[in-house]
N, C-alpha and C positions, 0 to 999 in steps of 0.2 A: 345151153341149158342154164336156163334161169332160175336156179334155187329162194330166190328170194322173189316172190313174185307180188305178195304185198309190201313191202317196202318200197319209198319212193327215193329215185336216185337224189341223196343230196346236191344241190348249185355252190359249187368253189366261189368262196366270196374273195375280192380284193382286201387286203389290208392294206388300211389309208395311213395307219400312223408311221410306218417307217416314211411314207410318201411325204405327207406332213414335216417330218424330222430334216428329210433332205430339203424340201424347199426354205424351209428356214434356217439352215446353214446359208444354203445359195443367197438367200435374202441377208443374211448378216455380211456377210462377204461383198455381195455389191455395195452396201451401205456405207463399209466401211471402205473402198478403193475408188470410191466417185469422187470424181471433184467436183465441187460446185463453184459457177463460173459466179465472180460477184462483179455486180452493174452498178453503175455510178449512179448514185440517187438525182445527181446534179449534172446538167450538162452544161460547162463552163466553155464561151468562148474568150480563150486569152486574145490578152490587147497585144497588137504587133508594133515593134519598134524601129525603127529606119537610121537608129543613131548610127553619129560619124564615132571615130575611134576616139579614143579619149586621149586630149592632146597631152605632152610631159608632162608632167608638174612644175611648175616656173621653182616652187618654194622646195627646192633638193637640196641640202648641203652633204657631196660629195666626202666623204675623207678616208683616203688610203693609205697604206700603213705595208712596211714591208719585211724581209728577213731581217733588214739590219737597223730595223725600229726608226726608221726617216716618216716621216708625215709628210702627204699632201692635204688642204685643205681645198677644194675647189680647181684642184689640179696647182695649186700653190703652195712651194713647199715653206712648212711652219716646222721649227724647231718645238721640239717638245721641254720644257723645263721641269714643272709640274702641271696639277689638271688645273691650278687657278688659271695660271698665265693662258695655258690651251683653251678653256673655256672662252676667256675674253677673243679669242680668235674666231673660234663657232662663232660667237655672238657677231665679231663684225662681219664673217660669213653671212650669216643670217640678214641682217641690216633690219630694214622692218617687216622682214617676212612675218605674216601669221601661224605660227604652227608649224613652224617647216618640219620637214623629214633630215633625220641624220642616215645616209647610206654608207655603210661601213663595209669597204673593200680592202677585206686581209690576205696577205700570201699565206699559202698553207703554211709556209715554215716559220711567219711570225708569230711572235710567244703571244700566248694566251694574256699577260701582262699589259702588251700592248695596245690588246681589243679593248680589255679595260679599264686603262686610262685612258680610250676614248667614251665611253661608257661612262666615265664616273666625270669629264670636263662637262661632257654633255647634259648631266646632272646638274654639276653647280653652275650650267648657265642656263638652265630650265628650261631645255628641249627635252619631251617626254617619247618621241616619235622616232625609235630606232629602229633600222632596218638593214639588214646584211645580203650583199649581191655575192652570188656564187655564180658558177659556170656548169653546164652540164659536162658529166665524165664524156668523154670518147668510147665510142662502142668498138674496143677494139678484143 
């Protein structure tokens, strides 16, 4: 029984704005968790090098120094006086090297003192070029 016989059945319409809402979360979301992959504008081929190893350094002057403050110079041992006298020693170490390297091999348990008064002969005979040899720990 149709009581309403002129009336036309309303059409259920979709509502688009919650629809709307959710694809624009979804759209801020992908936005924000994209990576974008970046491409090199330039493509560089690097130059290849076939070098041999780089032979010592002829110009090393050696000096090690130990708990009970003895000096080698060159594996030669040099009494320490003060750093003038020391220095003159570096220097004939040296002889006419250009620029040589000071390598400075201390024992753990020589005093900090002893590094430098090598450090400061080094100074008053105007080698600028120090450098200290260590050993790696034991992985024990």
């Amino acid at each position: 029984m149709n009581f309403r016989r002129g009336h036309a059945r309303e059409e259920p319409e979709i509502n688009l704005i919650p629809f709307i809402d959710v694809l624009l979360v979804i759209l801020i979301f992908l936005m924000l968790t994209t990576t974008y992959s970046r491409f090199s504008e330039l493509q560089i081929n690097l130059p290849e090098a076939t070098a041999e190893k780089a032979q010592d350094r002829p110009n090393l002057i050696s000096v090690a120094v130990n708990a009970n403050s003895k000096y080698l110079v060159n594996n030669e041992a040099t009494p320490f006086e003060n750093a003038q006298s020391f220095s003159q020693a570096l220097r004939r170490a040296a002889g006419g090297q250009k620029d040589p390297i000071i390598a400075i091999s201390a024992d753990a348990s020589a005093s900090h003192q002893s590094v430098i008064n090598i450090m400061e002969a080094a100074r008053l005979a105007g080698l600028t070029h120090i450098s200290f040899i260590t050993q790696a720990k034991s992985g024990k």
